[in-house]
C-alpha positions in Angstrom: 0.0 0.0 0.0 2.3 2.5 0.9 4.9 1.7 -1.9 1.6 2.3 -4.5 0.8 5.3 -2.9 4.2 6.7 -3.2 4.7 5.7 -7.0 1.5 7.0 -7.4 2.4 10.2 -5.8 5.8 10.3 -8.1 4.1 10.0 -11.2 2.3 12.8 -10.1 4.9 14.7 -9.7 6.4 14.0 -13.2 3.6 14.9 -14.8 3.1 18.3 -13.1 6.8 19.0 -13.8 6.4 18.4 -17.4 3.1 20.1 -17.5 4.9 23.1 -16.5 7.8 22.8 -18.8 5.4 22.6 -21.3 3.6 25.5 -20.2 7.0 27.3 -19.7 7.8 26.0 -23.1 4.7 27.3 -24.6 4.9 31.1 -23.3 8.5 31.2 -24.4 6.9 29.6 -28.1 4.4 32.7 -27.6 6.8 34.8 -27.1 8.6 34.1 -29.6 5.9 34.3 -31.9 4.5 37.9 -30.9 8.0 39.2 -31.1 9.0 37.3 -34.5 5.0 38.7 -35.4 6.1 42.3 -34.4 9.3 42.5 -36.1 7.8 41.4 -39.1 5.5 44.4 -38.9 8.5 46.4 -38.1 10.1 45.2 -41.1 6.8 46.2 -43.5 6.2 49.0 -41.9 10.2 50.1 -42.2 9.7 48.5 -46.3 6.7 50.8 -46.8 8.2 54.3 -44.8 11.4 53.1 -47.4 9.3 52.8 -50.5 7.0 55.8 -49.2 10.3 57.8 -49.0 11.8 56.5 -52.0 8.8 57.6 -54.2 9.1 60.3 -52.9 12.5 61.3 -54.1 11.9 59.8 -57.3 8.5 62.0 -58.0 10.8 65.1 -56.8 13.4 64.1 -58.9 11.3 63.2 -61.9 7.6 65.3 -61.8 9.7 67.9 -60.0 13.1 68.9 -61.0 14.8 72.3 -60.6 14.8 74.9 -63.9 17.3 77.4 -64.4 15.0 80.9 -65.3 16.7 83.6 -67.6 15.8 87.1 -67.3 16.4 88.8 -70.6 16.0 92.1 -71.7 17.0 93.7 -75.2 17.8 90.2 -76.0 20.4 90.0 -73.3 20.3 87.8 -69.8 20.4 90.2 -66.7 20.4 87.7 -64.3 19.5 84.3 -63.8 17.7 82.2 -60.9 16.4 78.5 -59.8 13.4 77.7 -59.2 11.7 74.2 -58.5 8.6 73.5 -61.2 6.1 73.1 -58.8 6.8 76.5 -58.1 3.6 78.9 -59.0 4.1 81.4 -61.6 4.1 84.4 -59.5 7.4 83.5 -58.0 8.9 84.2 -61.1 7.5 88.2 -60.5 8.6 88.5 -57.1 12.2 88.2 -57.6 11.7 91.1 -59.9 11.0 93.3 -56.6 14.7 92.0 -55.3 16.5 92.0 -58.3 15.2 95.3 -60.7 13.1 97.9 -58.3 10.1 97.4 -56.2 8.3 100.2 -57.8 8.5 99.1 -61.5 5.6 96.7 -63.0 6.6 94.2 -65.3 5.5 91.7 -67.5 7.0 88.1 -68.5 7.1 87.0 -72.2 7.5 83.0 -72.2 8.2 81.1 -75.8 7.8 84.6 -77.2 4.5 85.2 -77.0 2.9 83.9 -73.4 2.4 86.8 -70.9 2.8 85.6 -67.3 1.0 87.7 -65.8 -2.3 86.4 -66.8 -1.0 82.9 -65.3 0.0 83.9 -61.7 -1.2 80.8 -60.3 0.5 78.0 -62.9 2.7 75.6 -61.8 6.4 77.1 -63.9 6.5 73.6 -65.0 3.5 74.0 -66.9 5.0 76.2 -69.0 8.6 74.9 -69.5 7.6 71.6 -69.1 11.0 68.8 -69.1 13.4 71.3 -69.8 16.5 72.4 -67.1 16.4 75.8 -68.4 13.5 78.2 -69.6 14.1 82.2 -70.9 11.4 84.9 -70.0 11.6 88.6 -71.6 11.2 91.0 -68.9 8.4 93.6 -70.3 8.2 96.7 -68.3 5.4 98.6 -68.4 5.6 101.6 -66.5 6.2 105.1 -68.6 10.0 105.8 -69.7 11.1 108.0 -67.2 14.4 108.3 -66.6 16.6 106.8 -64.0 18.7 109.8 -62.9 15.7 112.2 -62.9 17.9 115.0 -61.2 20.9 114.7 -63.6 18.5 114.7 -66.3 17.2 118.0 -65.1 20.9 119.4 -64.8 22.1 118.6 -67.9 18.9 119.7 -70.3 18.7 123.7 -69.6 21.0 126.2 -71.3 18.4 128.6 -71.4 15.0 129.3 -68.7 12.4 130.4 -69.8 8.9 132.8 -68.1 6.0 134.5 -70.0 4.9 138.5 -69.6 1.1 138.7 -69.9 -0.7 141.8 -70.8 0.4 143.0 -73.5 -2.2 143.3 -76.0 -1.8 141.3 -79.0 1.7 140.4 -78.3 3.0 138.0 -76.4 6.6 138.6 -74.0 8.9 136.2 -72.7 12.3 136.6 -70.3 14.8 134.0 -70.9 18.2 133.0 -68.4 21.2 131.9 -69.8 22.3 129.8 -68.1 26.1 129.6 -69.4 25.9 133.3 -69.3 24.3 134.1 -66.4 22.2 136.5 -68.7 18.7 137.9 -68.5 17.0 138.9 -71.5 13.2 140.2 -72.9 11.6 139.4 -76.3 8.4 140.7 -77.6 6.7 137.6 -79.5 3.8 139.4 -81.8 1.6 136.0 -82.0 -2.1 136.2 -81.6 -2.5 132.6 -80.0 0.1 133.3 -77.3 -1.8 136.6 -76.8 -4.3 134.3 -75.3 -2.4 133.1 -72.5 -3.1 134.9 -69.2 -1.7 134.4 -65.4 -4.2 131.8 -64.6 -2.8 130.3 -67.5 0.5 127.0 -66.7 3.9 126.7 -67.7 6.8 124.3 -67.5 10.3 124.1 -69.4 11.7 121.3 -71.1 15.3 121.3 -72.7 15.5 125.1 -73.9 11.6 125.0 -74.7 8.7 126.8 -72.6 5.6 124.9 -72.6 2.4 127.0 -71.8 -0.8 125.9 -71.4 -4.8 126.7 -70.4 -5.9 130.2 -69.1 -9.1 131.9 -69.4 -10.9 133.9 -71.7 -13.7 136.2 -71.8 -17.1 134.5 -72.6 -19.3 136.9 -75.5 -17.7 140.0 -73.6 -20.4 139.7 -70.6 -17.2 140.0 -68.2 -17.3 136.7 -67.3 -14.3 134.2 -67.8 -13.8 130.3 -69.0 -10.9 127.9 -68.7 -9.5 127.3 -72.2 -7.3 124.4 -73.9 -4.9 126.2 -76.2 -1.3 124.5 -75.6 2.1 125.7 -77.3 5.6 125.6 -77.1 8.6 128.4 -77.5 11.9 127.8 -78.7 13.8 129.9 -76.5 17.0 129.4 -78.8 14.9 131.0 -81.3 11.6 132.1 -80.5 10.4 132.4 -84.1 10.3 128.5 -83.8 6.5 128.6 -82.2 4.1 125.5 -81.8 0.6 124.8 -81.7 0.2 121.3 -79.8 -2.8 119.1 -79.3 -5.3 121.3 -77.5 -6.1 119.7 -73.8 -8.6 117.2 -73.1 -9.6 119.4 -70.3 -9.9 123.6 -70.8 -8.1 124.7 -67.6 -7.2 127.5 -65.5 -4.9 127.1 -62.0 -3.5 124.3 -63.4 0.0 123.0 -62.6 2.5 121.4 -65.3 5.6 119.2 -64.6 8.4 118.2 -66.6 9.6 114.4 -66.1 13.1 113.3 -67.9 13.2 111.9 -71.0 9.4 113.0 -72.9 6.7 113.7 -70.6 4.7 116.4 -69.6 2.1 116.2 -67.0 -0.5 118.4 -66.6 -2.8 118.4 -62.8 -5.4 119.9 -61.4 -7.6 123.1 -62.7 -11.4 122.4 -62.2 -10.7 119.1 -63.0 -9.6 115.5 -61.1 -8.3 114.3 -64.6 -4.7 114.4 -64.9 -3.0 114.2 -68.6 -0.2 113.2 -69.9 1.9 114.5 -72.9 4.4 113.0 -75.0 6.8 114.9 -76.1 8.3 112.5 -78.8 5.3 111.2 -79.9 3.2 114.8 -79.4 0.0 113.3 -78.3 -1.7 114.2 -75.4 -3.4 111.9 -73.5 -5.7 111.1 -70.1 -3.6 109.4 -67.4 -5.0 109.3 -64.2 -7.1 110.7 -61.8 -6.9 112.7 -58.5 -8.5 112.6 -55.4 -8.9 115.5 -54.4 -9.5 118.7 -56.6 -6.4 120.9 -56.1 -5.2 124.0 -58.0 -1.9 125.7 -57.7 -0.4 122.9 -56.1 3.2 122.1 -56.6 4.4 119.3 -58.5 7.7 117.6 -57.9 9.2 113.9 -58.7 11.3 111.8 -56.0 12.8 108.6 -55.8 12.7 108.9 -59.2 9.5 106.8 -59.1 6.8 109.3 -57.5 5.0 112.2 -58.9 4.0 114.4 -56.0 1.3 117.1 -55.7 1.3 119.3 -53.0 -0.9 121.7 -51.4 -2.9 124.0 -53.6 -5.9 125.6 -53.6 -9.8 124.3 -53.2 -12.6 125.3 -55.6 -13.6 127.4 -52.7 -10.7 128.9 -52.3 -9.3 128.0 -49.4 -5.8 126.1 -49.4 -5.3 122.7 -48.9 -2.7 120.8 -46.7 -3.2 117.6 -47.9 -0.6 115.2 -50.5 -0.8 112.9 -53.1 1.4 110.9 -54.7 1.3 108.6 -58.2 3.9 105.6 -59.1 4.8 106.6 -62.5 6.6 103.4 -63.3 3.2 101.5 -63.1 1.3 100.0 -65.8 -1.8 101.7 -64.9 -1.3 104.9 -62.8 -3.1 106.1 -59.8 -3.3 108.5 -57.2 -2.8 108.3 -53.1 -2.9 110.5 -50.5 0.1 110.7 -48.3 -0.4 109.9 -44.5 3.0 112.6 -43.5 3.7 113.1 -39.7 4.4 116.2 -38.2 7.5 117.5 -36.5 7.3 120.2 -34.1 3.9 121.0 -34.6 4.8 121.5 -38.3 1.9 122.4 -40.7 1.8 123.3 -44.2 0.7 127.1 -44.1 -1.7 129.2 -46.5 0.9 130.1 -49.2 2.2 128.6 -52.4 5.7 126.3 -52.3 8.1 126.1 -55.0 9.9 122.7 -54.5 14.3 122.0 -54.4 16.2 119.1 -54.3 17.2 119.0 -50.5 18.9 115.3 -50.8 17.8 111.9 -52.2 15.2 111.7 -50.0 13.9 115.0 -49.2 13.0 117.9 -50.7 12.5 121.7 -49.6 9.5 123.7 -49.6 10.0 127.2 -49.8 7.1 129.2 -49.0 5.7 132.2 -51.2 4.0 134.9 -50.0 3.5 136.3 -53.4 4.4 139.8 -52.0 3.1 139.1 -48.7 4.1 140.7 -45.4 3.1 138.1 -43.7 6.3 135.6 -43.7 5.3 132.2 -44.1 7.3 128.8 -43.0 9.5 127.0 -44.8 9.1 123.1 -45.2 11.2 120.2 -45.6 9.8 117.4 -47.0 11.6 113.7 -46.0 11.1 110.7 -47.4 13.7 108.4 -45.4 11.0 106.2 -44.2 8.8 106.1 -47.5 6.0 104.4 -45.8 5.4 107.2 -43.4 7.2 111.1 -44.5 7.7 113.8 -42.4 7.5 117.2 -42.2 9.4 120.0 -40.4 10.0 123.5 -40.9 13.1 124.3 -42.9 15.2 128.1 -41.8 16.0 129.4 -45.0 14.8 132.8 -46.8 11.7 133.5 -48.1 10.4 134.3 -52.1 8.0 137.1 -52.2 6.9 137.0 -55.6 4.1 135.1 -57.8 5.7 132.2 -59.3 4.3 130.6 -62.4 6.5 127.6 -62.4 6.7 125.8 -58.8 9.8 124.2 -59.0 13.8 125.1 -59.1 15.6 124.2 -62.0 18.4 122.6 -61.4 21.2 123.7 -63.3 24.7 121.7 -62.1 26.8 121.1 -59.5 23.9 121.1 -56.9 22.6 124.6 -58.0 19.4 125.9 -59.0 17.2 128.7 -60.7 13.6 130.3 -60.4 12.2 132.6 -62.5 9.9 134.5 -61.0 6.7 136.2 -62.8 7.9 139.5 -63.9 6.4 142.5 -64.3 8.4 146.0 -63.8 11.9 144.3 -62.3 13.5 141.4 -64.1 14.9 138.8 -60.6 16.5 135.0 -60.4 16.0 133.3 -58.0 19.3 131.1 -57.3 20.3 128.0 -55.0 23.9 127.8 -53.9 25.8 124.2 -53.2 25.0 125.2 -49.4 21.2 125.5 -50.0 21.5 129.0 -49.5 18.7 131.3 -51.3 19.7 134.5 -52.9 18.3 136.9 -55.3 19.9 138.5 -58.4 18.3 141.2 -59.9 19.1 143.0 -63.8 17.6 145.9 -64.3 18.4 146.7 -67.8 16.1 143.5 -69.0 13.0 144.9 -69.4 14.2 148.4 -71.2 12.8 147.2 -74.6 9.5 146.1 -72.9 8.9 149.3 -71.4 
């Protein structure tokens, strides 16, 4: 009994040991299974990230290689610069800002004949599709104005040029030398310039006087109306005289600008519409319009880019303090108003201003009192921080007299001269290289005249 009982108990305890080795044997076979189960997952999963990654490159470097653009202009590459194809088309614009000015509009001519700018939002590979190189013509579309507006003004004036109204059916005119620092008077017997009056606008333009607008009598009740004659005087030889194409817009008040190399523009007087003449072409045209109607104001150009108007007066008469300002190298041109800060409690005053290079990126005011007592501010006009101008008064002397043209001319070596509108005692106006203002006066100018 006892020896059955103990075999019995033995076998027992066999068979629990191997049950449990063969439990033991079976967790380590789990085990073994999950982790040779999760490294096989590990492997796809590292097999599809590969493949994922690898297609990857391959579409990059198939569907999306890089492209070499050319920038060409009068048939000649300016620069060059990489771009990926999947690249929109507008990229290929704003390196134009960086690279040529941030003013300027331009279009791009692809394969000679596709404009880019009516595809903005293509893919570049679209249009130079499998090819490591494409060539766009830059087309700028701005007007021609010149790059060096300030030389430009230096080096076009021998001679200055201002009218003498009133004198029946003849028409006068006092011309500067400047080589000779000379002042002369001519009688001009011309019936059209007879027409012109003090309300009407002039402007020179490489040794010629431009003069437009005025007023007339209407059916001789008294009353007055704007009118569009336009001309030009050869001041080299005032025989040489031109009818132009009559304004769009009669005018009276008006202002007119020169702008290096062709254009004349002509602002304000009853109207918002601002025109445009081509010298070179001699067409007149409508270019813009203005926001606010302003007569009298002062016109001057910076940054070589800008067209400024300043100031003026109101149909109602009273004057304005307000700016605006027009980018002349766009495509299709339109006014702004400036948002200028004050310095010192700086405002612009009720007077005319006549406008002087003061440096790159200012300008002077000087006021005109127009024979005045009252002695008006000076202003200086900066532009360092384009976005937001500044204006401050300016200590210099003052110009008591009407002037027709608002601007100095500059004339070399950082000077300048303004003709005044003359009546019994012929003046220039003259800027030294230390901004200083003076006034040279020659009596014996106007001895024929009187």
């Amino acid at each position: 009994m006892g020896i059955c009982t103990s075999v019995s108990r033995g076998n027992k305890t066999v068979e629990a040991k191997s049950i449990k080795k063969r439990s033991e044997n079976e967790n380590i076979t789990d085990e073994n299974r999950i982790n040779e189960q999760e490294n096989k997952e590990n492997k796809n999963n590292e097999s599809l990230i590969s493949k994922k990654s690898s297609k990857e490159d391959k579409e990059d470097k198939e569907d999306y290689p890089d492209i070499i653009i050319s920038y060409l202009s009068n048939g000649k590459t300016e620069f060059e610069q990489p771009f990926k194809t999947k690249d929109n088309v507008s990229n290929l614009f704003d390196i134009l800002l960086e690279k040529k000015s941030k003013y300027a509009e331009y279009d791009l001519i692809a394969n000679d004949k596709i404009s880019l700018l009516t595809k903005l939002n293509e893919k570049i590979g679209n249009i130079f599709p499998q090819t490591e190189k494409g060539e766009v013509k830059m087309k700028y579309l701005g007007l021609d104005i010149s790059d060096d507006i300030k030389s430009d003004y230096e080096s076009s004036h021998e001679v200055i040029g201002t009218p003498l109204f009133n004198l029946g059916e003849n028409f006068g005119v006092i011309i500067y030398s400047v080589r000779d620092n000379n002042l002369k008077a001519e009688i001009i017997k011309n019936k059209k310039l007879a027409k012109f009056s003090q309300l009407s606008s002039i402007c020179n333009m490489k040794n010629l006087l431009f003069i437009s607008g005025g007023d007339e009598k209407k059916n001789n009740t008294g009353n007055t109306k704007p009118i569009n004659l336009f001309c030009s005087i050869d001041l080299l030889n005032t025989s040489k005289i031109e009818e132009l194409p009559s304004l769009n817009a009669p005018r009276c008040f008006h202002s007119m600008i020169y702008i290096p190399k062709k254009y004349i523009f002509i602002v304000g007087g009853g109207t918002l519409d601002v025109e445009l003449y081509d010298v070179k072409k001699k067409e007149i045209s409508f270019d813009s319009k203005m926001n606010e109607m302003r007569n009298e104001s002062t016109l001057f150009v910076m940054n070589n880019t800008f067209l400024y108007a300043f100031c003026g007066i109101s149909p109602d008469g009273s004057f304005l303090t307000t700016v605006e300002k027009c980018n002349l190298r766009q495509n299709e041109r339109s006014w702004s108003f400036v948002n200028y800060t004050t310095a010192d409690n700086t405002l612009f005053e009720e007077c005319y201003y006549i406008g002087h290079f003061f440096s790159d990126t200012s300008l002077i005011l000087f006021a005109s009192n127009e024979g005045d007592k009252n002695e008006f501010s000076n202003i200086l006009f900066d532009l360092e921080d384009e976005e937001n101008p500044t204006i401050s008064y300016y200590e210099a002397d003052r110009i008591f007299d009407v002037v027709p043209e608002k601007i100095f001319h500059q004339i070399g070596d950082n000077n300048a001269v303004m003709l005044p509108l003359i009546s019994s005692e012929a003046k220039v106006y003259k800027i030294d290289e230390a901004v200083k203002l003076n006034v040279e006066k020659f009596p014996d100018a106007m001895k024929d005249v009187k």
